[in-house]
C-alpha positions in Angstrom: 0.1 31.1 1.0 -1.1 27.4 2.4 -1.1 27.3 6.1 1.0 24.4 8.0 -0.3 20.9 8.0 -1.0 21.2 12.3 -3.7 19.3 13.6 -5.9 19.2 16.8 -7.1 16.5 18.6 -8.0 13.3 17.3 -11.9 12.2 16.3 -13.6 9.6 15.2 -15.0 11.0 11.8 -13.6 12.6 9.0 -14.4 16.2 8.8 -13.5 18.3 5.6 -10.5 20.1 5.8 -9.1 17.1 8.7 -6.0 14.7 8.2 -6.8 10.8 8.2 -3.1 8.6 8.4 -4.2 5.2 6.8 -2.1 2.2 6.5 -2.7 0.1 3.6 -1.5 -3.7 2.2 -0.3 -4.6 -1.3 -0.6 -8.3 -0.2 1.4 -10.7 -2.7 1.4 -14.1 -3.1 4.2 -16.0 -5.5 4.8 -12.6 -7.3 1.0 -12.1 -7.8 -1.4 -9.2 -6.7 -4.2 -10.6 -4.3 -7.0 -8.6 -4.1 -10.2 -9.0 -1.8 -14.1 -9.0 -3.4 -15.5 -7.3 -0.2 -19.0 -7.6 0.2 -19.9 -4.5 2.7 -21.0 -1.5 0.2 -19.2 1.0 2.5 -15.9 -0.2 1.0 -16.5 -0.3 -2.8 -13.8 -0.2 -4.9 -10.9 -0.6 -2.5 -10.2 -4.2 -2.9 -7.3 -3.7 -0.5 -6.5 -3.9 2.9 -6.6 -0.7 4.6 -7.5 0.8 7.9 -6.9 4.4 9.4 -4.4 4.2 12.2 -5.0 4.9 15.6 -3.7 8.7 17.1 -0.4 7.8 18.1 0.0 4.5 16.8 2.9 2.9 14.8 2.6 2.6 11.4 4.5 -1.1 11.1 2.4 -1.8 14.1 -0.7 -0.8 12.3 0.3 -2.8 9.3 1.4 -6.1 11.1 -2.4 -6.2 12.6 -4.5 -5.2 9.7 -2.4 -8.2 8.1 -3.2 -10.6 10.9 -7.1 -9.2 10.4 -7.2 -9.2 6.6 -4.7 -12.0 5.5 -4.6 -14.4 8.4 -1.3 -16.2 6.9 2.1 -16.0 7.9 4.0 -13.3 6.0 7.6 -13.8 4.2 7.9 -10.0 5.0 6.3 -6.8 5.5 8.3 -3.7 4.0 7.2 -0.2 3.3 6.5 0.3 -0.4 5.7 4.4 -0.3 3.7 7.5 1.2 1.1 9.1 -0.8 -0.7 12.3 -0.5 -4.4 11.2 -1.1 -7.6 13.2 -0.8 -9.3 11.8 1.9 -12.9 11.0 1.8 -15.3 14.4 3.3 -12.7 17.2 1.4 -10.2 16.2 3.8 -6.3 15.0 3.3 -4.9 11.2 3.8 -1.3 10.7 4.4 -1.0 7.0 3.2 1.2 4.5 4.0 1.2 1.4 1.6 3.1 -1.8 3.1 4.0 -4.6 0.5 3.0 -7.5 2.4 5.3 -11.0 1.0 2.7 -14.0 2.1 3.9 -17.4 2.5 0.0 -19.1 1.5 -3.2 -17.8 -0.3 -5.6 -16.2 2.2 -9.0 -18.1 3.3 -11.7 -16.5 2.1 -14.5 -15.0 4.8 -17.7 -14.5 5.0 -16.9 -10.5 4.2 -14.1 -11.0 1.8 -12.9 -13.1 -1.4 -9.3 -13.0 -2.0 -8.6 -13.1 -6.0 -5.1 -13.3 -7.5 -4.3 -11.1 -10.3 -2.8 -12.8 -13.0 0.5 -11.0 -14.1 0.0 -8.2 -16.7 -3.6 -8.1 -15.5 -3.6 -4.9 -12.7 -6.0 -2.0 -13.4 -6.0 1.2 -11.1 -7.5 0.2 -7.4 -9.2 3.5 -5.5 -6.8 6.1 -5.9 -3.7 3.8 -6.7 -2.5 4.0 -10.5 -1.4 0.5 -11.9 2.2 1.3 -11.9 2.4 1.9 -8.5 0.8 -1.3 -7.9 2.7 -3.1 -10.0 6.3 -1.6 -8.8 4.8 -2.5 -5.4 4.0 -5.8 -5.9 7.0 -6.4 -8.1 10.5 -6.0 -6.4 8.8 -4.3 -3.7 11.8 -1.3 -3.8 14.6 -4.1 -3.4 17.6 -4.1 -5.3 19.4 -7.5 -5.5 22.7 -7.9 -4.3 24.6 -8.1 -8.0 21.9 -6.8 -10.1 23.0 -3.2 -10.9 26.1 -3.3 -13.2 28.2 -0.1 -13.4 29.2 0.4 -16.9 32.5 1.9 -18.6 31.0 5.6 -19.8 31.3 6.1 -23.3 34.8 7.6 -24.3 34.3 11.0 -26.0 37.6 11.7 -26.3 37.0 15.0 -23.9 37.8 14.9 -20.0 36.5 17.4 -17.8 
């Protein structure tokens, strides 16, 4: 039988069989995917934003400043987009938190990072994220519009039950 998911105290490194909460950004910019070409080796293959949160620290919170670090623009909105159960890097477990992150301009580039825009059609899998997540995510970002869902008369059978 698994054991309970209880942790100890926080630390600074991963250690196998440990829990890592990581907040990450699906930033968008008129409907489009933006990525970021990041030249430090230690995060190949993210493309991005994401940063583990701090013991005790809000998730929203944690989003609202890797977006200030990572985007640097003003946002349209922030919204929660899902949770994932990832394996975390060192045999350990990441419980990750994915904010869709509406921007109201294209990001600056930085000496560290590129920001590209993904043309639509165009998104591949990024780390552990499958393209259809991404593009739900980036898509309606789990809104339903006012209007859009139509209830429809059920087909008549002829039976009632």
């Amino acid at each position: 039988m698994p054991s309970r998911a209880i942790f100890g105290s926080a630390v600074d490194i991963p250690e196998p069989g440990g829990l890592q909460v990581s907040v990450h950004l699906v930033p968008v910019f008129e409907g489009r995917l933006v990525v970021f070409d990041v030249s430090s080796a230690a995060a190949t293959g993210r493309w991005l934003p994401w940063a583990v949160i701090d013991y005790g620290q809000n998730p929203y919170e944690a989003a609202s400043l890797l977006a200030d670090d990572w985007l640097d623009v003003a946002l349209d909105d922030l919204s929660l987009g899902d949770v994932l159960s990832l394996e975390a890097p060192g045999g350990g477990w990441e419980l990750a938190i994915v904010f869709r992150a509406s921007m109201t301009a294209f990001p600056a580039a930085s000496p560290y990072r590129t920001p590209v825009a993904i043309p639509p059609g165009h998104i591949d899998a990024i780390g552990a994220f499958d393209p259809v997540d991404i593009e739900r995510w980036v898509g309606s970002g789990g809104r339903v519009e006012p209007g859009s869902l139509k209830a429809e008369a059920p087909a008549r059978t002829g039976l009632l039950f």
